[in-house]
C-alpha positions in Angstrom: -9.8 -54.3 100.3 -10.0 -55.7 103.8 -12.6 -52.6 104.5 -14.7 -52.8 101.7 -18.0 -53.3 102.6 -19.9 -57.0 101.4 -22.4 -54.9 99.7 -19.9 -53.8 97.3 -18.1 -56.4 96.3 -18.0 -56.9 92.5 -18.8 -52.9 92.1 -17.7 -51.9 89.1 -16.3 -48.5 88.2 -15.7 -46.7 85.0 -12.9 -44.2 84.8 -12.4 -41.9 82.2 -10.1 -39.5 82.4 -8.3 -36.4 79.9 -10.8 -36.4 77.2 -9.7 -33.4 75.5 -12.8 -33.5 73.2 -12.0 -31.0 71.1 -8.9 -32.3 70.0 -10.0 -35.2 68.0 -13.6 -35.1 65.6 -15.1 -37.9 66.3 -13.7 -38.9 70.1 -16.4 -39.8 71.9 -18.4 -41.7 69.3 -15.1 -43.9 69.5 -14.8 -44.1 72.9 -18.3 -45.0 72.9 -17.8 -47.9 70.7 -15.1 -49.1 73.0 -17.8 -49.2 75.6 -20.3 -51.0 73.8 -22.3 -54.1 76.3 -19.6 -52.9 79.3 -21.9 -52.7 82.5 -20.7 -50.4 85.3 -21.8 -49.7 88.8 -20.3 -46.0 88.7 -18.8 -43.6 86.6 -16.0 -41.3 87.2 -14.2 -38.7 85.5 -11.3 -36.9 86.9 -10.8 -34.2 84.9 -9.4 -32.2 81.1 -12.9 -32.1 79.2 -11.0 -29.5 76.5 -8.1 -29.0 74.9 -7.1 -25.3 75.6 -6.3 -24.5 79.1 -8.8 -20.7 78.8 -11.6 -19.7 76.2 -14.1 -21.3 74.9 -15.7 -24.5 76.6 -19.4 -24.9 75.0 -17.6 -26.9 71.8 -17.6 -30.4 74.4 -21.1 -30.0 75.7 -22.6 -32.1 72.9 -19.8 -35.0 73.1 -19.9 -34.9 76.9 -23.7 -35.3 76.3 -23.2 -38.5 73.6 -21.1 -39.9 76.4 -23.6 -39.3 79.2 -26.3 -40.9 76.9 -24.2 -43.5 75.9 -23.0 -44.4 79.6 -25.3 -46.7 81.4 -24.3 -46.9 85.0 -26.9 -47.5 88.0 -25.1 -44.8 90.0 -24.7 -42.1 87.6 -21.3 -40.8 86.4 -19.6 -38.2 88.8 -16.3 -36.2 88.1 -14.1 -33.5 89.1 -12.4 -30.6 87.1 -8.7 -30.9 85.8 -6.0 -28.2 85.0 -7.5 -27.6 81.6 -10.8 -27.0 82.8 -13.1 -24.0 84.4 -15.7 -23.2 87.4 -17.9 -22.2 84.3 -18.7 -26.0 83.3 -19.9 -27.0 86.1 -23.6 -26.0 85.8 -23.4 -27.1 82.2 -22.4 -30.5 82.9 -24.2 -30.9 85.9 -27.5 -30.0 83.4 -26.5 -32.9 81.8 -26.5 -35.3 84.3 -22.8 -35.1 85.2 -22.4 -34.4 88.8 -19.1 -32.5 89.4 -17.7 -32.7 93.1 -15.9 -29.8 93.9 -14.0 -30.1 97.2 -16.7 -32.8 98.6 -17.6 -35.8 99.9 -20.7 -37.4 98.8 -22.0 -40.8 100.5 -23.1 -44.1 98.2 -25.8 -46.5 99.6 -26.2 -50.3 99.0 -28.3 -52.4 101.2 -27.6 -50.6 104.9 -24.0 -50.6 103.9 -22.3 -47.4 102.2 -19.4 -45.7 100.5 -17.5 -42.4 100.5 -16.8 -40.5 97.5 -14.5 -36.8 97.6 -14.1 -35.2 94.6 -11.4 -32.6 94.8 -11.0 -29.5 92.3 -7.5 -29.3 90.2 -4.9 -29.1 92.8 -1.8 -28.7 89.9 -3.1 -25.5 88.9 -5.3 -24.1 91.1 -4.8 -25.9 94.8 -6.4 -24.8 97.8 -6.7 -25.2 101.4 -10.1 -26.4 100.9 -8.2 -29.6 99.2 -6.6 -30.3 102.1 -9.7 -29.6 104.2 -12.2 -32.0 102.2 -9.6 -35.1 102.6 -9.5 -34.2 105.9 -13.1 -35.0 106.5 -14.4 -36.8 109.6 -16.0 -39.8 107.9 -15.3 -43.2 108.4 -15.2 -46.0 106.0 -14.3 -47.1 102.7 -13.1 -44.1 101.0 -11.9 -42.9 97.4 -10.5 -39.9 96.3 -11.2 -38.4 92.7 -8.5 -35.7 92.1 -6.8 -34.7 88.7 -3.5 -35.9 89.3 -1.6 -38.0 91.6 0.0 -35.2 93.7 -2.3 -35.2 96.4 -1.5 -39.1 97.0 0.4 -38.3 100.5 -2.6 -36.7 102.0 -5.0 -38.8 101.0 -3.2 -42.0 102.3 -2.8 -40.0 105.4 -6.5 -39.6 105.7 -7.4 -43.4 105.3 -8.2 -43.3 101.7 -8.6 -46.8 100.3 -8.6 -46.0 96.2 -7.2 -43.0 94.9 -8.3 -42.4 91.0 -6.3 -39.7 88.7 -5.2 -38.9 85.5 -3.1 -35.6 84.4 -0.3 -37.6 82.7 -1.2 -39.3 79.7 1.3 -41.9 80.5 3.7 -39.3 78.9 2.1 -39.2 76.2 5.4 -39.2 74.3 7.5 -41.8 75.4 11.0 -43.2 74.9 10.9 -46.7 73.3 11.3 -48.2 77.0 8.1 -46.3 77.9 9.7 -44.1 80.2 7.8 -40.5 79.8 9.8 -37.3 78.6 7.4 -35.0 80.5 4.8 -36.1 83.1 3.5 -32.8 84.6 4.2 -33.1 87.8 5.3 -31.4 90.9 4.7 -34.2 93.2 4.5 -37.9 92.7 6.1 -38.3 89.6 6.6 -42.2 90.7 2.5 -42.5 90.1 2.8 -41.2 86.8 0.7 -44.3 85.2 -0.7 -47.7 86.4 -1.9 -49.1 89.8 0.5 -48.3 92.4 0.7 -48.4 96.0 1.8 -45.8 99.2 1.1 -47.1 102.4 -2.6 -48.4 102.8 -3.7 -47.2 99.4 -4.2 -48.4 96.7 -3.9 -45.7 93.6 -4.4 -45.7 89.7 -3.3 -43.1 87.3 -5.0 -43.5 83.7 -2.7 -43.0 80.9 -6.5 -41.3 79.5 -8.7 -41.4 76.5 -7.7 -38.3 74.7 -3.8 -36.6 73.8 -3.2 -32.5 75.0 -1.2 -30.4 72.8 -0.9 -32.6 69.5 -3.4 -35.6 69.0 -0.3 -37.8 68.8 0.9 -40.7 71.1 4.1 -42.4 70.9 4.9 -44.9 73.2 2.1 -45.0 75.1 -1.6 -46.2 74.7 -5.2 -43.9 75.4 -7.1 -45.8 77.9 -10.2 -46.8 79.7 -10.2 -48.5 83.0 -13.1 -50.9 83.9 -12.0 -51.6 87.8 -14.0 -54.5 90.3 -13.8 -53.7 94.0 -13.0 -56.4 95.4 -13.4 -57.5 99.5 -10.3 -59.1 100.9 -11.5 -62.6 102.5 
């Protein structure tokens, strides 16, 4: 990134995305074990903490605390909410340590140099203006969007976003032998449905994410954790 400040060169950020803790006994101990000596800068999580889209959420408090505890990152870990979350978690997880963004920009420090953060609430079920209106902020900068799912990927390029970080897809989840998904979710930007990818200026990654929805079954397509370098453009 030709814009990236010197500071932050060689940040690394942790992405986890679509946990769905609930689905699988046991998840985040695994996940944990995956993560086991990784060093990280930052932690993000964009979103799906359940499995069920309503109801009950306390049943992934205790993983998402194992996870926090287990997480060492000298920047903390923040996130945003997906389509299978609700409003209700956020003081919960923010109690933890877990700093949800809801439709905000926050600003991070190194040296005199700094970074922009916006953390945008689930825009495939439950979009707003005030999407729109927090990508739409007046800051200037290096700047990544957290959001859900890829759909918002026009706007944000459109507002100078650098990095764009998302889930929602599980790859597919199910998958033909080719990879190609049978279902991705989508109403927009169904071409970012996994993997780094580009649009204009920006640079965007979709994580095929740790968990499964529906059926704790994959085929075709691999859970994942993304370990990503910033890197400045000489």
């Amino acid at each position: 990134f030709p814009n990236l400040p010197e500071s932050f060169d060689g940040y690394k950020i942790l992405h986890l995305t679509d946990l769905h803790l609930d689905i699988v006994d046991g998840l985040e101990n695994n996940i944990l074990s995956v993560l086991n000596g990784v060093e990280a800068d930052l932690c993000v999580m964009t979103g799906d903490y359940r499995k069920d889209t309503s109801g009950e959420f306390r049943q992934i408090l205790d993983p998402l605390k194992k996870l926090k505890a287990g997480i060492s990152t000298k920047d903390g870990i923040f996130a945003t909410l997906g389509n299978h979350d609700s409003y209700l978690m956020v003081k919960p997880m923010c109690d933890l340590g877990i700093k949800i963004l809801t439709n905000e920009t926050i600003q991070l420090n190194k040296k005199d140099e700094h970074i922009f953060i916006t953390g945008i609430d689930d825009v495939h079920y439950y979009f707003s203006q005030d999407a729109l209106t927090a990508l739409s902020n007046n800051v200037e900068g290096y700047k990544i969007a957290l959001v859900h799912s890829p759909e918002l990927f026009d706007i944000a390029a459109d507002n100078y976003y650098s990095l764009y970080l998302c889930g929602h897809t599980h790859a597919g989840q199910i998958c033909l032998p080719s990879g190609k998904p049978l279902i991705t979710h989508l109403s927009n930007g169904k071409q970012f449905y996994r993997d780094v990818w580009k649009y204009k200026a920006m640079t965007g990654f979709t994580g095929n994410g740790a968990g499964t929805s529906g059926i704790p079954v994959r085929f075709n397509s691999k859970s994942e954790i993304a370990l990503i370098t910033l890197k400045r453009a000489q």
